[in-house]
PDB file of N, CA, C and O in Angstrom:
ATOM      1  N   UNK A   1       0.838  -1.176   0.000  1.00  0.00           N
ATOM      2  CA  UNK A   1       0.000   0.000   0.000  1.00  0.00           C
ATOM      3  C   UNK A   1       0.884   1.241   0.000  1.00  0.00           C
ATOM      4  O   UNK A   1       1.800   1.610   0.735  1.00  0.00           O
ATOM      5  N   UNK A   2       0.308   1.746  -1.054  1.00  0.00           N
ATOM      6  CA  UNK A   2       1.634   3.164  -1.074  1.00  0.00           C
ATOM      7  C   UNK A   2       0.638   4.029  -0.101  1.00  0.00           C
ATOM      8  O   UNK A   2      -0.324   3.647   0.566  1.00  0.00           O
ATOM      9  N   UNK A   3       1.297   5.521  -0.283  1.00  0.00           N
ATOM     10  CA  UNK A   3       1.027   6.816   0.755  1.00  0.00           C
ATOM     11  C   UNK A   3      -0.579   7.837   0.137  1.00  0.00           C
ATOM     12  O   UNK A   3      -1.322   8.686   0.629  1.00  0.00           O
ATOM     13  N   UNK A   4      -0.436   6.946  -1.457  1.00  0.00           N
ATOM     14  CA  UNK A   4      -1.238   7.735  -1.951  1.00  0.00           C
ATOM     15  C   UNK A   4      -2.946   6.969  -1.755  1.00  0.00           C
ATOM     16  O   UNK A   4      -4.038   7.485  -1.989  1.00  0.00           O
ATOM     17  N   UNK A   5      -2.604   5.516  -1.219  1.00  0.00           N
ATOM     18  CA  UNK A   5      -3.972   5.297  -0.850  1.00  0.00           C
ATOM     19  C   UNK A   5      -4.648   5.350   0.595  1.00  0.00           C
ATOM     20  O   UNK A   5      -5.379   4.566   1.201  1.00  0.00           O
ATOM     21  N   UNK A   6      -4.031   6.759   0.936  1.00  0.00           N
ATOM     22  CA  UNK A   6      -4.354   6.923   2.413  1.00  0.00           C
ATOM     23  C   UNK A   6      -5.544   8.108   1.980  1.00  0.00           C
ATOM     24  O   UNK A   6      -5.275   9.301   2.123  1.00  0.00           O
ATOM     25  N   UNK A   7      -6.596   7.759   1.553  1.00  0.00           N
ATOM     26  CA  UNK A   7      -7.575   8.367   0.722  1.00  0.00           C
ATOM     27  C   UNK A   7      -8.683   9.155   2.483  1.00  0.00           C
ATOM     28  O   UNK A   7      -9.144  10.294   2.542  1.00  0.00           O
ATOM     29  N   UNK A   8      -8.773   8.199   3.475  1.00  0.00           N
ATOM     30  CA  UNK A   8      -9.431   9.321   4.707  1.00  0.00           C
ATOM     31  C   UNK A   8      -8.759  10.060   5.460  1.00  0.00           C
ATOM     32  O   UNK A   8      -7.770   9.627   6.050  1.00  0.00           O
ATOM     33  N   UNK A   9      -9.293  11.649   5.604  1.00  0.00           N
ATOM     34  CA  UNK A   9      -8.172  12.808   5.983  1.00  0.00           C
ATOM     35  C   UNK A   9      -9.615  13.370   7.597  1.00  0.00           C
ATOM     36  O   UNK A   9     -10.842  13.361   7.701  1.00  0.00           O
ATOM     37  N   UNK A  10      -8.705  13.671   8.291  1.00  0.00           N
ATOM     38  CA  UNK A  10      -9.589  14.517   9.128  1.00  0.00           C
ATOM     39  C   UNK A  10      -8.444  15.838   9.911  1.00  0.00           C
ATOM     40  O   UNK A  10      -7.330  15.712  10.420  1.00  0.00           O
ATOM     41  N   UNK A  11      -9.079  16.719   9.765  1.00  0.00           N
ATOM     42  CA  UNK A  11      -8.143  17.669  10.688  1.00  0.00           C
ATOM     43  C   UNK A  11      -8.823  18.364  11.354  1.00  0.00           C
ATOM     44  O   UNK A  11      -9.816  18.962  10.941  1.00  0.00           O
ATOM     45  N   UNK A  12      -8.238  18.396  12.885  1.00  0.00           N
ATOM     46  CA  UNK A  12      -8.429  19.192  14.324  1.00  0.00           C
ATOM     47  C   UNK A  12      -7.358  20.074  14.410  1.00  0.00           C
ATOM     48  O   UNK A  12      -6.152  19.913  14.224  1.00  0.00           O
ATOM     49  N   UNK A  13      -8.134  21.190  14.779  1.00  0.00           N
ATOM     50  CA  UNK A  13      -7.691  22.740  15.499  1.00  0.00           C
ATOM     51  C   UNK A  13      -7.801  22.361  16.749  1.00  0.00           C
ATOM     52  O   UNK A  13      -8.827  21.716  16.962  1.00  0.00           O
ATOM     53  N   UNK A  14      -7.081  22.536  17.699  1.00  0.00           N
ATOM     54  CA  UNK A  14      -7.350  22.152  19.661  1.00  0.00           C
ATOM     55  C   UNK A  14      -6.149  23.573  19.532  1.00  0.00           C
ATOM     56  O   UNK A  14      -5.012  23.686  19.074  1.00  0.00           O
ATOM     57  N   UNK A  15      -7.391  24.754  20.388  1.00  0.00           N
ATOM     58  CA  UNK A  15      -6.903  25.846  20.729  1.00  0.00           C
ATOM     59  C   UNK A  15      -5.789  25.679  22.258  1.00  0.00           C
ATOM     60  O   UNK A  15      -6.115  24.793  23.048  1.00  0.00           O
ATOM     61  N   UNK A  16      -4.941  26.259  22.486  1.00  0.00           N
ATOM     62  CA  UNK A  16      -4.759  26.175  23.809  1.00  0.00           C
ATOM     63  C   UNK A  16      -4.048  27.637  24.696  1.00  0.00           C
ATOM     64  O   UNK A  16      -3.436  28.344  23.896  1.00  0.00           O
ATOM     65  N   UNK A  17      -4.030  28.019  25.694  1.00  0.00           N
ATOM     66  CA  UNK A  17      -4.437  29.707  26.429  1.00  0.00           C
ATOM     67  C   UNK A  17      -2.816  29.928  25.806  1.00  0.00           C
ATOM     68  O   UNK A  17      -2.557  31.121  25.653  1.00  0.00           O
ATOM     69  N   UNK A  18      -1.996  29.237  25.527  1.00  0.00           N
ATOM     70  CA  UNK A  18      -0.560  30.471  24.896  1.00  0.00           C
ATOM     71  C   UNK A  18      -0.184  29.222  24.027  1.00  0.00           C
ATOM     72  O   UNK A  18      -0.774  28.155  23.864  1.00  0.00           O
ATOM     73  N   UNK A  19       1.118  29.759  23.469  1.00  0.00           N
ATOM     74  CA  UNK A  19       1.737  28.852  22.539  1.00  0.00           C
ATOM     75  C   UNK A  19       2.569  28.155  22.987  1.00  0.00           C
ATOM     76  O   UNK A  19       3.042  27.404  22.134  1.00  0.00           O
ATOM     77  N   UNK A  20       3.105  28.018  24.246  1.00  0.00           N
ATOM     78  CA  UNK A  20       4.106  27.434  24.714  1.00  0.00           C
ATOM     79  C   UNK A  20       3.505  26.161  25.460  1.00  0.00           C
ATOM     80  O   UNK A  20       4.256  25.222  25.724  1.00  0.00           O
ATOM     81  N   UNK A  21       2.214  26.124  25.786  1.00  0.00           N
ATOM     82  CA  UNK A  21       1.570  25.264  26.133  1.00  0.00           C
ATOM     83  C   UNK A  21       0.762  24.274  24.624  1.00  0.00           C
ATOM     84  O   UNK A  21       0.348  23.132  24.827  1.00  0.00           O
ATOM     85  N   UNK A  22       0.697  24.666  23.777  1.00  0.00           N
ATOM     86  CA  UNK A  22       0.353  24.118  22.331  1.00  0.00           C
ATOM     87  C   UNK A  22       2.058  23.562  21.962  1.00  0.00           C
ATOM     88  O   UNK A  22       2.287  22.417  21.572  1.00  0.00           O
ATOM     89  N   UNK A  23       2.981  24.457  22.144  1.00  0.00           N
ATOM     90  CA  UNK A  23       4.012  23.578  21.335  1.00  0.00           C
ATOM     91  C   UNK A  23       4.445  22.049  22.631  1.00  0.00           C
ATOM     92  O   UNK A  23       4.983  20.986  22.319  1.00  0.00           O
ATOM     93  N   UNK A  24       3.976  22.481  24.044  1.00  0.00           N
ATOM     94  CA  UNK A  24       4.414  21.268  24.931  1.00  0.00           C
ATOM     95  C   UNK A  24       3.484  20.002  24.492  1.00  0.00           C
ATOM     96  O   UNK A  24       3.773  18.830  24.253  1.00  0.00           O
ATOM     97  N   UNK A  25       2.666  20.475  24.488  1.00  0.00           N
ATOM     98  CA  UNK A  25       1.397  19.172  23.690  1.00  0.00           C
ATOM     99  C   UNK A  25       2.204  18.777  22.499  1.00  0.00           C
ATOM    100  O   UNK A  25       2.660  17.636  22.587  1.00  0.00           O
ATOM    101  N   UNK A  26       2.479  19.388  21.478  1.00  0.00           N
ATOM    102  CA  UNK A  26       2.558  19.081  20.479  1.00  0.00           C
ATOM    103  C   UNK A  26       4.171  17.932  20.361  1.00  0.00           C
ATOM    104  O   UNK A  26       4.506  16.951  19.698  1.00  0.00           O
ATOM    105  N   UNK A  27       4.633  18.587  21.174  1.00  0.00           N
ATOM    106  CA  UNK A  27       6.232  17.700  21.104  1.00  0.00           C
ATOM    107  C   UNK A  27       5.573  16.437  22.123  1.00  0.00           C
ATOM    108  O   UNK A  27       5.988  15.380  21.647  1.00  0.00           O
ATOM    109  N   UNK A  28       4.904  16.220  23.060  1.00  0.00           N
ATOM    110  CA  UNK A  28       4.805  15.001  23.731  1.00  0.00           C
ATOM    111  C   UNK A  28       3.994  14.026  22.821  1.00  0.00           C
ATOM    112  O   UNK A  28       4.105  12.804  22.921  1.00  0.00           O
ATOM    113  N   UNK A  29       3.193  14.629  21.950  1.00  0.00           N
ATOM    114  CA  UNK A  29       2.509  13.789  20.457  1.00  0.00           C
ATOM    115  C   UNK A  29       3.055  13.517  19.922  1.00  0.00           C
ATOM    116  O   UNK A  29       2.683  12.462  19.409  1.00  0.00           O
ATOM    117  N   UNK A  30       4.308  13.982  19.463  1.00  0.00           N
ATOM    118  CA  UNK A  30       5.410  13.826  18.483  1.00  0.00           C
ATOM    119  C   UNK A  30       6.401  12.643  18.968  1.00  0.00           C
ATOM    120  O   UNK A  30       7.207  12.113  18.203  1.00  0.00           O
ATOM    121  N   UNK A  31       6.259  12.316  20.236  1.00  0.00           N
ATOM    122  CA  UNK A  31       7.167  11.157  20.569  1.00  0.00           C
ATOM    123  C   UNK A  31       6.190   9.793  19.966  1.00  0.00           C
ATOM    124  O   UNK A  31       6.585   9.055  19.064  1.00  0.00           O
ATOM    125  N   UNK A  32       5.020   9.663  20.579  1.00  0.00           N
ATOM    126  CA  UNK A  32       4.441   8.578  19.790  1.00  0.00           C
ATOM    127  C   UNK A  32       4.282   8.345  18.382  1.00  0.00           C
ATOM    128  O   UNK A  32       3.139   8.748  18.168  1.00  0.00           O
ATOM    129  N   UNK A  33       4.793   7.900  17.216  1.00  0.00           N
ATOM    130  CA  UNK A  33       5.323   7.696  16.454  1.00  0.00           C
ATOM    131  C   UNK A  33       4.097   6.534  15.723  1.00  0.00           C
ATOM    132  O   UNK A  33       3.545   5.626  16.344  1.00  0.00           O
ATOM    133  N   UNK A  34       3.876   6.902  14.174  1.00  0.00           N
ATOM    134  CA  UNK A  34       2.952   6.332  13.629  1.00  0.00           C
ATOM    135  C   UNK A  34       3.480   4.564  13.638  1.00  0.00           C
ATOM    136  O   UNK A  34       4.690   4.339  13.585  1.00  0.00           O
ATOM    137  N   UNK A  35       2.698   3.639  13.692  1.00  0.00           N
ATOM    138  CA  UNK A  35       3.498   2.209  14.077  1.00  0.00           C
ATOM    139  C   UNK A  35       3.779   1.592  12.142  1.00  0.00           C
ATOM    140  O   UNK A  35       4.803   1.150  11.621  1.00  0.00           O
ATOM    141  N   UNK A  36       2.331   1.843  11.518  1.00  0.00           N
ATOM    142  CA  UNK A  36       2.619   1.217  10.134  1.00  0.00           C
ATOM    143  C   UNK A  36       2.202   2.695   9.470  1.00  0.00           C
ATOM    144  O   UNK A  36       0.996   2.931   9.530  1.00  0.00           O
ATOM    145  N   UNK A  37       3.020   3.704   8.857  1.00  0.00           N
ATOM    146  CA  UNK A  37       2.922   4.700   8.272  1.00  0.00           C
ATOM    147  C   UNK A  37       2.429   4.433   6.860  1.00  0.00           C
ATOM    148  O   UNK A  37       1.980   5.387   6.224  1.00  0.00           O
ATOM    149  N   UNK A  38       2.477   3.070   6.241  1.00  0.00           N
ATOM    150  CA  UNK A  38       1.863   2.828   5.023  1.00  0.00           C
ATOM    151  C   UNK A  38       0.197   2.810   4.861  1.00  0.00           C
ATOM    152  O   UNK A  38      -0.558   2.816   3.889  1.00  0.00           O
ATOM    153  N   UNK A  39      -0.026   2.780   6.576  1.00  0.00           N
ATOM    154  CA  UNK A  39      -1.404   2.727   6.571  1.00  0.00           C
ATOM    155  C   UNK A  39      -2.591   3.706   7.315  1.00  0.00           C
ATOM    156  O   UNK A  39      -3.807   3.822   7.159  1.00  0.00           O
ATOM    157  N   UNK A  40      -1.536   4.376   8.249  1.00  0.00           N
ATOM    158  CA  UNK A  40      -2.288   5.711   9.047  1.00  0.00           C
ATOM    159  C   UNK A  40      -1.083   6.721   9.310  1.00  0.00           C
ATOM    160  O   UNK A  40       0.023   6.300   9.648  1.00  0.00           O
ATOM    161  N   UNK A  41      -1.361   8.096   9.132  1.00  0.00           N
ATOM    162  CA  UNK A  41      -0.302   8.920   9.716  1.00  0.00           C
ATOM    163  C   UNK A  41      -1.039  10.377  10.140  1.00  0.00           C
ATOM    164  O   UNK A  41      -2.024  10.949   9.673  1.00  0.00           O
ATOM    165  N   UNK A  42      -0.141  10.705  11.205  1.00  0.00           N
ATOM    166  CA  UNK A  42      -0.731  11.653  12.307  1.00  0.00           C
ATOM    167  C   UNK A  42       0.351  12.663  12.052  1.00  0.00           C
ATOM    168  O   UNK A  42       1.520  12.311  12.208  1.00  0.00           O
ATOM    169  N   UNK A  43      -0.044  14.365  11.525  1.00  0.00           N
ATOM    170  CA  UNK A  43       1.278  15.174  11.703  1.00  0.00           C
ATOM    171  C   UNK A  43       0.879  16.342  12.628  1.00  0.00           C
ATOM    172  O   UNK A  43      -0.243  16.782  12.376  1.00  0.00           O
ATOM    173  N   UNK A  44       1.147  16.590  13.042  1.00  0.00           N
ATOM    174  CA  UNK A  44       1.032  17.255  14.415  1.00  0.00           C
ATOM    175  C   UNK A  44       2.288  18.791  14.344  1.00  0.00           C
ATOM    176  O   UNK A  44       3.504  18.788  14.540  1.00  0.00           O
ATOM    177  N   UNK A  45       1.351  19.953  13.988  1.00  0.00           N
ATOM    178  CA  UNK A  45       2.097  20.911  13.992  1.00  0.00           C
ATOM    179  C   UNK A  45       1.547  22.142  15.252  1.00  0.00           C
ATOM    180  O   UNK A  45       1.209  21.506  16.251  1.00  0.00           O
ATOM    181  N   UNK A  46       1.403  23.381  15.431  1.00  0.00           N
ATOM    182  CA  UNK A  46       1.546  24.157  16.127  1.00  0.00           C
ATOM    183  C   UNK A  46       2.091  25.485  15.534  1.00  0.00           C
ATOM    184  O   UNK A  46       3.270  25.706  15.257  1.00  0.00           O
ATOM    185  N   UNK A  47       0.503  26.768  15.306  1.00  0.00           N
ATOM    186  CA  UNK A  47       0.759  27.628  15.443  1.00  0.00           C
ATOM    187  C   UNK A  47      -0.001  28.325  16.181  1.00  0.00           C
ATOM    188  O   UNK A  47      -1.181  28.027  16.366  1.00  0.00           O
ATOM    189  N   UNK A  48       0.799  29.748  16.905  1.00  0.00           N
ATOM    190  CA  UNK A  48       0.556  30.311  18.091  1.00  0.00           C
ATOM    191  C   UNK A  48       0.210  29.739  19.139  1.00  0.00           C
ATOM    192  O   UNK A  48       1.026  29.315  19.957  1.00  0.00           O
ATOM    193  N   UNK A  49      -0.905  29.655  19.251  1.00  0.00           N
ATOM    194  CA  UNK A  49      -1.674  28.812  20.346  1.00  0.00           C
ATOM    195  C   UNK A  49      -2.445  27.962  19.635  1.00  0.00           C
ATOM    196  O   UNK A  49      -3.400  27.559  20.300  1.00  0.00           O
ATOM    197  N   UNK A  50      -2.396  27.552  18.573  1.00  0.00           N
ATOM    198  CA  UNK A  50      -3.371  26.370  17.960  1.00  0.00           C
ATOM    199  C   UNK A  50      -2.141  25.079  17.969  1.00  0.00           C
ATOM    200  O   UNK A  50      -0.943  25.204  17.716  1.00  0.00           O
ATOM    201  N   UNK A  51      -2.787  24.011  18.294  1.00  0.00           N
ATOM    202  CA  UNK A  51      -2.466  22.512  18.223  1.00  0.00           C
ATOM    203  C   UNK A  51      -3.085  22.110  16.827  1.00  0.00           C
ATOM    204  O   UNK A  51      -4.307  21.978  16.908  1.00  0.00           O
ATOM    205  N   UNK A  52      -2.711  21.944  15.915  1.00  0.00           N
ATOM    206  CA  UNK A  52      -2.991  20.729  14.726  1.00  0.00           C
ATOM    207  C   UNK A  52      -2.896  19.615  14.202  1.00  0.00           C
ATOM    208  O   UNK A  52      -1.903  19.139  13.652  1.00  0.00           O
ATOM    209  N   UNK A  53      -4.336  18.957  14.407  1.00  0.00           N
ATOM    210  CA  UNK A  53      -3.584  17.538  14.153  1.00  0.00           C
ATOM    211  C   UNK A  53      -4.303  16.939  12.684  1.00  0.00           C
ATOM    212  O   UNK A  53      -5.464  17.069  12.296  1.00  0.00           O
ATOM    213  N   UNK A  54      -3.552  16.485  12.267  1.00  0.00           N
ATOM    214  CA  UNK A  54      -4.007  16.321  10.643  1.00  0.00           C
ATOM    215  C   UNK A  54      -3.726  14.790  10.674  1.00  0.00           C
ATOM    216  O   UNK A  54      -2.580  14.368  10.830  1.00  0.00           O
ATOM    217  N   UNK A  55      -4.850  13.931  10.516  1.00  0.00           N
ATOM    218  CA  UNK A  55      -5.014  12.719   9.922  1.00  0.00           C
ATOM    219  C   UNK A  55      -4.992  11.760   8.692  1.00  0.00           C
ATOM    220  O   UNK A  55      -5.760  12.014   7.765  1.00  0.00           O
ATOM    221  N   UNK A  56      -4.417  11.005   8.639  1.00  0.00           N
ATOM    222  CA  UNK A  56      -4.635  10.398   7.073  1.00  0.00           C
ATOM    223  C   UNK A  56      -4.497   8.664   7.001  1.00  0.00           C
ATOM    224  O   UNK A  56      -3.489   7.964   7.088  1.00  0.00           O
ATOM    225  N   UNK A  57      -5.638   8.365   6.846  1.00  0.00           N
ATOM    226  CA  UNK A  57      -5.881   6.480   6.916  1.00  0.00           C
ATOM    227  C   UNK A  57      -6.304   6.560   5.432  1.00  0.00           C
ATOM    228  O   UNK A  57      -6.648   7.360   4.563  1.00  0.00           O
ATOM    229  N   UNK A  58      -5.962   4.633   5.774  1.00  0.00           N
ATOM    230  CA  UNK A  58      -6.811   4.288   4.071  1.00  0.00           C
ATOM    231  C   UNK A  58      -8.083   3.643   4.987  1.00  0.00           C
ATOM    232  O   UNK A  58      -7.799   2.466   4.765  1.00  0.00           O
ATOM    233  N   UNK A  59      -9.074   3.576   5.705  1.00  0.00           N
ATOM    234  CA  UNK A  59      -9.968   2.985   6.322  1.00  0.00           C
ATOM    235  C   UNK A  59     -10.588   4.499   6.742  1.00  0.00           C
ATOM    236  O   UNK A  59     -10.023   5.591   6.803  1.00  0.00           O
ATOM    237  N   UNK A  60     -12.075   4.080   7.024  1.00  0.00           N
ATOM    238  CA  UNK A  60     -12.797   5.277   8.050  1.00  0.00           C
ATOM    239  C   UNK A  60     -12.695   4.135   9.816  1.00  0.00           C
ATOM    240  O   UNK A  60     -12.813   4.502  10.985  1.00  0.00           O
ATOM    241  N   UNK A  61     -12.493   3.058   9.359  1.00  0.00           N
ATOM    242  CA  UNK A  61     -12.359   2.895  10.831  1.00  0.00           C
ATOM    243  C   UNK A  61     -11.308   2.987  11.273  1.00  0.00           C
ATOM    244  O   UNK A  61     -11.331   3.397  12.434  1.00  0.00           O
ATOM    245  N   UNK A  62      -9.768   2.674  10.650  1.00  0.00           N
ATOM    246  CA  UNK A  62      -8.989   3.296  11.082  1.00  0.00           C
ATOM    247  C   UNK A  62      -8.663   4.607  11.427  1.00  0.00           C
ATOM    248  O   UNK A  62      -7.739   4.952  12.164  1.00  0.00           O
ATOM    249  N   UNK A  63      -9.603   5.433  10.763  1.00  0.00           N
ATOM    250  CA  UNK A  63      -9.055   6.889  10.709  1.00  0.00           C
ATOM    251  C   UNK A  63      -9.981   7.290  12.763  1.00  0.00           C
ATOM    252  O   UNK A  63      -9.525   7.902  13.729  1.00  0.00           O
ATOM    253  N   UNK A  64     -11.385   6.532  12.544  1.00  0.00           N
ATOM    254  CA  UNK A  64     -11.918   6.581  13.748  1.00  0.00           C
ATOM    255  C   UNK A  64     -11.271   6.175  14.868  1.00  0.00           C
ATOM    256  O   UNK A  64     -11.691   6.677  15.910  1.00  0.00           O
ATOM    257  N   UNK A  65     -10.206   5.273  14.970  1.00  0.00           N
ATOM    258  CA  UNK A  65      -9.587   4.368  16.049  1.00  0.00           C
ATOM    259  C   UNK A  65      -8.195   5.170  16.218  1.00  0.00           C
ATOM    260  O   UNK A  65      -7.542   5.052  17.254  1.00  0.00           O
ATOM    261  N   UNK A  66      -7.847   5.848  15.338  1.00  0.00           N
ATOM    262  CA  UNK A  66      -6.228   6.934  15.134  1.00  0.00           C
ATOM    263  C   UNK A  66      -6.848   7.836  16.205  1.00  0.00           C
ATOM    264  O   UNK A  66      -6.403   7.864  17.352  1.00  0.00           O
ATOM    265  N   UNK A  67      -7.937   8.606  15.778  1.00  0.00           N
ATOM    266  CA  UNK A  67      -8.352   9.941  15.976  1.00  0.00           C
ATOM    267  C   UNK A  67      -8.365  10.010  17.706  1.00  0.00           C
ATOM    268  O   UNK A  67      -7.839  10.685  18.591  1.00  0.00           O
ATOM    269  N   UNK A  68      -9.425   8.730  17.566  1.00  0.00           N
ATOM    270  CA  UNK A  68     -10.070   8.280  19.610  1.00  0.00           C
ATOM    271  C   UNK A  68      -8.188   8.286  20.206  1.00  0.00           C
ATOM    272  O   UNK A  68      -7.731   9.141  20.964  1.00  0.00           O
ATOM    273  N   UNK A  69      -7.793   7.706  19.915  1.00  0.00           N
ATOM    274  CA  UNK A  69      -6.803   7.379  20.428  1.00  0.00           C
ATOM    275  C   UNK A  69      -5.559   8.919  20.984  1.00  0.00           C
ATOM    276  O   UNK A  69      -4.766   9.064  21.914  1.00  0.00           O
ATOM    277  N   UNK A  70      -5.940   9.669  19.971  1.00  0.00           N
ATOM    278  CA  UNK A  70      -4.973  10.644  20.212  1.00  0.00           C
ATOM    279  C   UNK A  70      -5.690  11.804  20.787  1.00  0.00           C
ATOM    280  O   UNK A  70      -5.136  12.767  21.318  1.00  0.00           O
ATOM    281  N   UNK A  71      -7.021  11.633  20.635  1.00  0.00           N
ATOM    282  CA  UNK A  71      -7.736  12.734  21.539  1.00  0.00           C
ATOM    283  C   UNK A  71      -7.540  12.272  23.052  1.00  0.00           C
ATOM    284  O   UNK A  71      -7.356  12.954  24.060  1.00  0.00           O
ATOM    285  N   UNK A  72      -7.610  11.316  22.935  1.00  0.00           N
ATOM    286  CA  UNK A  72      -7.068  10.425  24.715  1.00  0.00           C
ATOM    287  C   UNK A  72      -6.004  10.548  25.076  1.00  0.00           C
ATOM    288  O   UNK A  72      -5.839  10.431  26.290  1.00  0.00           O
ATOM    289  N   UNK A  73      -4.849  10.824  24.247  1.00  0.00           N
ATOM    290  CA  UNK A  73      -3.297  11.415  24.536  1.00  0.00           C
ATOM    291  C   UNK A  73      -3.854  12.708  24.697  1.00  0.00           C
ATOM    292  O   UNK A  73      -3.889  13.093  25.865  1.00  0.00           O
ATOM    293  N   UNK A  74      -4.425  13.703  23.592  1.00  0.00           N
ATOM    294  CA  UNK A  74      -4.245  15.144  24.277  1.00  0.00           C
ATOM    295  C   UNK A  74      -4.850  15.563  25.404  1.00  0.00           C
ATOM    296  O   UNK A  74      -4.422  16.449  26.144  1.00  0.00           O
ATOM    297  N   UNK A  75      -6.111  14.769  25.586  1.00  0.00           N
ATOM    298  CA  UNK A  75      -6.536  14.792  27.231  1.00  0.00           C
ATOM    299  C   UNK A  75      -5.435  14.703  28.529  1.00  0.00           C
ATOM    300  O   UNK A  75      -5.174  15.498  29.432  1.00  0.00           O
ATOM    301  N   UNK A  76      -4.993  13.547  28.236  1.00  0.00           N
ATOM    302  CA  UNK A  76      -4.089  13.396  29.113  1.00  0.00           C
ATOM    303  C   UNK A  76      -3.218  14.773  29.311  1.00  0.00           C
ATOM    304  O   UNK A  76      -3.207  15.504  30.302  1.00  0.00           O
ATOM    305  N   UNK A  77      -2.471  14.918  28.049  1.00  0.00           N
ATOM    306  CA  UNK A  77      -1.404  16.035  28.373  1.00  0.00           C
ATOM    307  C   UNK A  77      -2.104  17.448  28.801  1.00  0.00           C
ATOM    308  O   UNK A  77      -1.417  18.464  28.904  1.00  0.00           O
ATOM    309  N   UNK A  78      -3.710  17.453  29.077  1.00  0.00           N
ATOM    310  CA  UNK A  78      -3.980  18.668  29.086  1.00  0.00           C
ATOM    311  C   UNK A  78      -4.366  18.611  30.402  1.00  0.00           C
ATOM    312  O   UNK A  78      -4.371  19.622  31.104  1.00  0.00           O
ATOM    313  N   UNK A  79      -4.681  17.558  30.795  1.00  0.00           N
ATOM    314  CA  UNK A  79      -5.127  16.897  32.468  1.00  0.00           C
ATOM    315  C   UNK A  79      -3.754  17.192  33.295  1.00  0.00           C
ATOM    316  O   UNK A  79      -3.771  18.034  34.193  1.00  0.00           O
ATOM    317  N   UNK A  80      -2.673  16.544  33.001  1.00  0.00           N
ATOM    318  CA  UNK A  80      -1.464  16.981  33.405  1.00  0.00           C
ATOM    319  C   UNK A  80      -0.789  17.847  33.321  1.00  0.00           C
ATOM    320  O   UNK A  80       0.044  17.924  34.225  1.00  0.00           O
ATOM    321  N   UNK A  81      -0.764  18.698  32.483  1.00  0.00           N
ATOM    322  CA  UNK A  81      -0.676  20.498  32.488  1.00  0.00           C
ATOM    323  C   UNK A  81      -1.701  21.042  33.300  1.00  0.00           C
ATOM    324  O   UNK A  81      -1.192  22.006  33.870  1.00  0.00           O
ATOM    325  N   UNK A  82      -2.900  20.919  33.651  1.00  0.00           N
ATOM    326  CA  UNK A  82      -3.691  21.007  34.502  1.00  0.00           C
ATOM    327  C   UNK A  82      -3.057  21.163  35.979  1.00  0.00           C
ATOM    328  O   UNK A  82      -2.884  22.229  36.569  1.00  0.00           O
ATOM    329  N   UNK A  83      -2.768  19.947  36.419  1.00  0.00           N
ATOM    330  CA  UNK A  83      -2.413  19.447  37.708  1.00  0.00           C
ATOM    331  C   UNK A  83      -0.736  20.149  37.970  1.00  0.00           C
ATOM    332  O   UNK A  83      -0.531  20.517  39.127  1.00  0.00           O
ATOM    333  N   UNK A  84       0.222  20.305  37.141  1.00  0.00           N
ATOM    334  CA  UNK A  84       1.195  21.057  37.053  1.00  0.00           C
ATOM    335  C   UNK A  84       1.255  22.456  36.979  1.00  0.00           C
ATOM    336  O   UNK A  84       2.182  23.073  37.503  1.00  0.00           O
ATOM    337  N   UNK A  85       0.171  23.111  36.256  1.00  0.00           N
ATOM    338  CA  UNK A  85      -0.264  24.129  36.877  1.00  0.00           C
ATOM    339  C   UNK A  85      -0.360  24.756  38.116  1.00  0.00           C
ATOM    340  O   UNK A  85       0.366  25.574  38.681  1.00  0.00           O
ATOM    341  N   UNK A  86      -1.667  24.070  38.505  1.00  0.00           N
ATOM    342  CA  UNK A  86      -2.057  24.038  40.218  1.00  0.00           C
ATOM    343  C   UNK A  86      -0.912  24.255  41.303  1.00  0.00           C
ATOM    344  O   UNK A  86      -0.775  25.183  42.101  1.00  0.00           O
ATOM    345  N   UNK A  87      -0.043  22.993  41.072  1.00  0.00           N
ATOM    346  CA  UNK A  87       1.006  23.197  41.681  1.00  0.00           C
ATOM    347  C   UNK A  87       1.699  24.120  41.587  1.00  0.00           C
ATOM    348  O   UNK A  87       1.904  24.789  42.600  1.00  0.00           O
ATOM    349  N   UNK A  88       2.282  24.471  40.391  1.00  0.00           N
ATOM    350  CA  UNK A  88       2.787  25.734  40.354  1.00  0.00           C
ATOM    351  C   UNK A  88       2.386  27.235  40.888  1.00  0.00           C
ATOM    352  O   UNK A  88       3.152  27.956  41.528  1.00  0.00           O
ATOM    353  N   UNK A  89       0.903  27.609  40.466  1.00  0.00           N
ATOM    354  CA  UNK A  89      -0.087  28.486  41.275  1.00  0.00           C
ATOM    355  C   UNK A  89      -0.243  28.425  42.855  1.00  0.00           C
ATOM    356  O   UNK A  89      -1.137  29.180  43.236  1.00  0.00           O
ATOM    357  N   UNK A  90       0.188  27.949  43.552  1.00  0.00           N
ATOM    358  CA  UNK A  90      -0.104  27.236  44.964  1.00  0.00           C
ATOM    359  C   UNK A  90       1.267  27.469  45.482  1.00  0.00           C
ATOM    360  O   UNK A  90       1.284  27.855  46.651  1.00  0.00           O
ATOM    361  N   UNK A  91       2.875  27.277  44.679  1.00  0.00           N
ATOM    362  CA  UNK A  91       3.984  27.496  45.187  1.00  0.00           C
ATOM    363  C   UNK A  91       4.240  29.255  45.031  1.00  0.00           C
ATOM    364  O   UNK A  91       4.965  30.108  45.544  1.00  0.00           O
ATOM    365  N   UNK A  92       3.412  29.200  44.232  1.00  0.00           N
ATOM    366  CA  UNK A  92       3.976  31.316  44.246  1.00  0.00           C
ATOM    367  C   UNK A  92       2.907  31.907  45.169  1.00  0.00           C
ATOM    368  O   UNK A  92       2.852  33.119  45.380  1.00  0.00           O
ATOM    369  N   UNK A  93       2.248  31.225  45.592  1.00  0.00           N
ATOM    370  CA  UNK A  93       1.018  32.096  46.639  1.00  0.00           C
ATOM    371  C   UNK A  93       1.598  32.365  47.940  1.00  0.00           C
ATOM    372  O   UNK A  93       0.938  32.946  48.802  1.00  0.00           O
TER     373      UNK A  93
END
């Protein structure tokens, strides 16, 4: 399967409050690494404060099972910027 029959595309905008918090998301996405790139790929860029994530499967269920999957990573990293926050807010008080 070449690159060109990765025929389902989806792309997400995920705003976030500055850019330095969009590019920390964006590099901890960037470590997980597409497993078979002949068959799904995730590129993950960042401007200002926007997170972008641009999808591309040859399946709609793959493209559905990519997507779930990495909205559950950016949760995470936004749950844990969350909680690192806090802490931080709480040590300067």
């Amino acid at each position: 399967m070449s690159t060109a029959s990765l025929n389902e595309r989806l792309t997400l905008q995920i705003p976030f409050p500055s850019p330095r918090l969009a590019k920390i998301a964006a590099d901890v996405l960037e470590v997980d690494k597409d497993l078979k790139p002949e068959v799904s790929r995730r590129i993950v860029t960042t401007q200002d404060s926007i997170m972008t994530l641009d999808f591309r499967t040859s399946t709609l269920k793959l493209l559905r099972t990519v997507v779930n999957s990495s909205l559950e990573m950016v949760q995470m990293v936004v749950n844990t910027m969350g909680a690192f926050d806090d802490v931080e807010q709480v040590q300067q008080s």
